[in-house]
BAZA-884206 format. One record per residue (C-alpha): z, y, x; residue in one letter; residue number from 1. Coordinates in nm, 2 decimals. Each point is the difference from the previous one (the first is absolute). Example, Ala and Ser with C-alpha at 12.3 -4.5 7.8 and 13.67 -1.06 7.14 Angstrom:
! residues 2
> 0.78|-0.45|1.23|a|1;
> -0.07|0.34|0.14|s|2;
! end
This chain:
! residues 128
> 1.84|13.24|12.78|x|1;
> -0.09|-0.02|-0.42|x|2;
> 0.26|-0.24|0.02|x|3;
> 0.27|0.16|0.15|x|4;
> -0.04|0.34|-0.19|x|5;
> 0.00|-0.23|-0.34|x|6;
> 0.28|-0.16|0.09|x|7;
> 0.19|0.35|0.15|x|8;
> -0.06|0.13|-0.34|x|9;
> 0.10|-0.28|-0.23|x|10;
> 0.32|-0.01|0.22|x|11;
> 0.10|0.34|0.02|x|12;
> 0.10|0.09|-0.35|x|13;
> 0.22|-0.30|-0.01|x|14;
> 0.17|0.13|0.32|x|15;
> 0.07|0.33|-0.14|x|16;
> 0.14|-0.08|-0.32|x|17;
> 0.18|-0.32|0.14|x|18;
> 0.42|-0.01|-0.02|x|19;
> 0.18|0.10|0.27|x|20;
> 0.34|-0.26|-0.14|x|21;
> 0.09|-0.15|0.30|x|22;
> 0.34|0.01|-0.13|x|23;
> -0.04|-0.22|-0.37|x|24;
> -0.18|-0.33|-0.04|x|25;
> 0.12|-0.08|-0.32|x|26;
> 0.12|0.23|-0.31|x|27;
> 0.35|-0.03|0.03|x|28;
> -0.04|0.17|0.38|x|29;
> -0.21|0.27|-0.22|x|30;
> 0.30|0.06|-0.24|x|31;
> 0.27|0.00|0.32|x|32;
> -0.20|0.24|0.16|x|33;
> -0.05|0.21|-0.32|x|34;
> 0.34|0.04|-0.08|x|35;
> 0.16|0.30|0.06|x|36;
> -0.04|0.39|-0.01|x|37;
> -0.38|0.18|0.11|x|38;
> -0.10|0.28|0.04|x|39;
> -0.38|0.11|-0.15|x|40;
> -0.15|0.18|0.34|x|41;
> -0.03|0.39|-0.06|x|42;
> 0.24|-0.06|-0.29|x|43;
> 0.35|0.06|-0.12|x|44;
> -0.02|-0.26|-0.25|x|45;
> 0.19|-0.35|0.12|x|46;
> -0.04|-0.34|-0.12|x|47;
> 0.23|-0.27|-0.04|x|48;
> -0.16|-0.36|0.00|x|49;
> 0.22|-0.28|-0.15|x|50;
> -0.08|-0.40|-0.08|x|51;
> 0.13|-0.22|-0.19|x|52;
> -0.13|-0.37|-0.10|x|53;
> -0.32|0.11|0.14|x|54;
> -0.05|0.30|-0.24|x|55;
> 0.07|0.34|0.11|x|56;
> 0.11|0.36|-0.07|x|57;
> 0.03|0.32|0.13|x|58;
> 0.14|0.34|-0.05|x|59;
> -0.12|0.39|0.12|x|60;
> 0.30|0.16|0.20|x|61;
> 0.01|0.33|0.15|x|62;
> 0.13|0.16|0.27|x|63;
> 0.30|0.26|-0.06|x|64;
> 0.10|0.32|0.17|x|65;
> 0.32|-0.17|0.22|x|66;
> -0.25|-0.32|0.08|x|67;
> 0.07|-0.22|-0.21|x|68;
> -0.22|-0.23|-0.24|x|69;
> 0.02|0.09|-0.35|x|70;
> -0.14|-0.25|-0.33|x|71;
> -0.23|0.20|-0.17|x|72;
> -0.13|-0.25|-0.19|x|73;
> -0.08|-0.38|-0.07|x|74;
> -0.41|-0.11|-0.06|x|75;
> -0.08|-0.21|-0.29|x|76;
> -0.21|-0.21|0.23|x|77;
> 0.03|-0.35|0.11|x|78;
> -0.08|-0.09|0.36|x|79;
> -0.12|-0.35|0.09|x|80;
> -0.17|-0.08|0.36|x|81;
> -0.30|-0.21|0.00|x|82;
> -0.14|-0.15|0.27|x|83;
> -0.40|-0.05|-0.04|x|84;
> -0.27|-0.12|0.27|x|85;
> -0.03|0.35|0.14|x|86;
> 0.38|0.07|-0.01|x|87;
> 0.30|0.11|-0.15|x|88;
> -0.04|0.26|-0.33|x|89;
> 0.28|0.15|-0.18|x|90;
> -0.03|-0.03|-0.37|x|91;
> 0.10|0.29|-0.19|x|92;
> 0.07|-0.17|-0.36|x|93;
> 0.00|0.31|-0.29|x|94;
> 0.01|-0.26|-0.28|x|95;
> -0.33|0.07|-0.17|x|96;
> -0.16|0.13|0.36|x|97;
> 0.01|-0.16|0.37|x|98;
> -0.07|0.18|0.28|x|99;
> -0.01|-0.18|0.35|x|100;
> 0.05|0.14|0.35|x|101;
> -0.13|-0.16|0.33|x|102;
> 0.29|-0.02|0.25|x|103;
> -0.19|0.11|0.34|x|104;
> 0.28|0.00|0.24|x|105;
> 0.34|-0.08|-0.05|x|106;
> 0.26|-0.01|0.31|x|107;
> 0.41|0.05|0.01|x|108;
> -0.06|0.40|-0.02|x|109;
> -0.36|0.07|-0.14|x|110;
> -0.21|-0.09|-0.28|x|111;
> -0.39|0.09|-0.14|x|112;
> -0.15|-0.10|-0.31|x|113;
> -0.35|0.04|-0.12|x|114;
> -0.11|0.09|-0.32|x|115;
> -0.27|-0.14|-0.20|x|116;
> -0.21|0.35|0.09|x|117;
> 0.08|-0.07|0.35|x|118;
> 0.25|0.27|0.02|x|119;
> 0.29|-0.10|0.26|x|120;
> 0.36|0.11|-0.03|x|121;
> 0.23|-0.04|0.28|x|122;
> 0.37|-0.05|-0.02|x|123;
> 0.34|-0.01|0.22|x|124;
> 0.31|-0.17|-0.06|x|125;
> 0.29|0.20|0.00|x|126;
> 0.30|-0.25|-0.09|x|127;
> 0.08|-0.32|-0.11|x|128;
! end
């Protein structure tokens, strides 16, 4: 019984924090995924993920008053995709400061990244 508690508890943090990325197996799947608009849950804010040569971009839109997406502006920030033992991480590259982003689930329509204080954000494709 000592055994299988031990065991049940080593185990279980590994499930809950595990990806979800049926989809993606290498980073390349990770950037075709990626690319496109999204939509920050319980936000107006939309993002649009590009790649290029393995390094990527992206830009805050917002929605306007007739429904279409308007640039608001482009972030300084360079995206690259990693792929580490426990996953895939989005790099966040400032210049002089990196910030990195667990991908927890990715699919077609849906994606939710982790942040280093375990904080999840969830986002939905809107477009191409």
């Amino acid at each position: 019984m000592k055994t299988f508690l031990l065991l049940f508890l080593i185990f279980l943090p590994i499930t809950l924090f595990g990806q979800q990325l049926s989809c993606c197996e290498t980073i390349k799947d990770v950037e075709s995924y990626l690319r496109g608009y999204w939509r920050k849950q319980d936000s107006d804010l939309n993002y649009q993920f590009q790649f290029k040569n393995e390094s990527g971009s992206f830009k805050f839109y917002s929605n306007t008053t007739n429904g279409l997406v308007e640039e608001a502006q482009e972030h300084p920030a360079i995206l690259t995709i990693l792929k580490k033992e426990n996953g895939f991480q989005i790099k966040h590259d400032f210049g002089l400061i990196s910030t990195y982003s667990g991908i927890k689930y990715l699919d077609s329509l849906k994606l939710i990244v982790t942040r280093r204080d375990g904080k999840e954000i969830e986002y939905h494709k809107i477009s191409e």
